[in-house]
N, C-alpha and C positions, 0 to 999 in steps of 0.2 A: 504494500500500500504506500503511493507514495507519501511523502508531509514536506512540509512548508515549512524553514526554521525562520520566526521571527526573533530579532532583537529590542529591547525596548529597556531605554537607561531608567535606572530610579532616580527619582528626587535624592535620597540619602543610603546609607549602608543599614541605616533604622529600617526606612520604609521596604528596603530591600528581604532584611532578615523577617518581618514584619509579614511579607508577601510569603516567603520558602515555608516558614510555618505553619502559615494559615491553609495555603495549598498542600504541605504533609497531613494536617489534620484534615484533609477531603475538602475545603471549602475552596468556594474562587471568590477572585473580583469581577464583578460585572462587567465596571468601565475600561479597566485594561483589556478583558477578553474580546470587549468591542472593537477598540482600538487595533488587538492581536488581529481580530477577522477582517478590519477594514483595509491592512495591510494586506491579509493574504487576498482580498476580491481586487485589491489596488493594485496585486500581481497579475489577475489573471486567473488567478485558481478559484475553484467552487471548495468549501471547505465542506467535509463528510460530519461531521464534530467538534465540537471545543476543543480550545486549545488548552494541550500542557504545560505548566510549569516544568521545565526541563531543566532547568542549571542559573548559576548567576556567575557573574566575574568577579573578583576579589577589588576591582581599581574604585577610584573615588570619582565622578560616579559609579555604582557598580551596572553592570548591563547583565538583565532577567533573558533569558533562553524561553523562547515557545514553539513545542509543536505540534502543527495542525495535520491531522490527516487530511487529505484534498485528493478531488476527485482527480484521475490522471491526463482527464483532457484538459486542455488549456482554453479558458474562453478570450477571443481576441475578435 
């Protein structure tokens, strides 16, 4: 199945650890995962599902990892 890796910086290393957490305990953010799909339809791709929290980067800003499964055709 293909996916879509989005990047998307945090405000801070708070609101970053803030986000890893709350996505380990199963919840999401609405307005980032909006954000996450407006990116992937702004690619091109039809997304299958919500996007994962997948990883963060250690720098200041840190940058949050998302991925979306997406269908394999590409709409253009």
């Amino acid at each position: 199945m293909p996916l879509k890796r989005t990047e998307i910086t945090a405000e801070s290393r708070e609101e970053a650890r803030r986000l890893v957490e709350l996505y380990r305990k199963g919840g999401h953010d609405q307005a980032l995962e909006n954000e996450v799909t407006d990116d992937v339809v702004e690619h091109g791709f039809t997304p299958r599902g919500r996007p994962r929290l997948t990883g963060t980067t250690n720098g200041n800003p840190p940058i949050l990892f998302f991925d979306t499964d997406v269908y394999p055709d590409i709409r253009r």
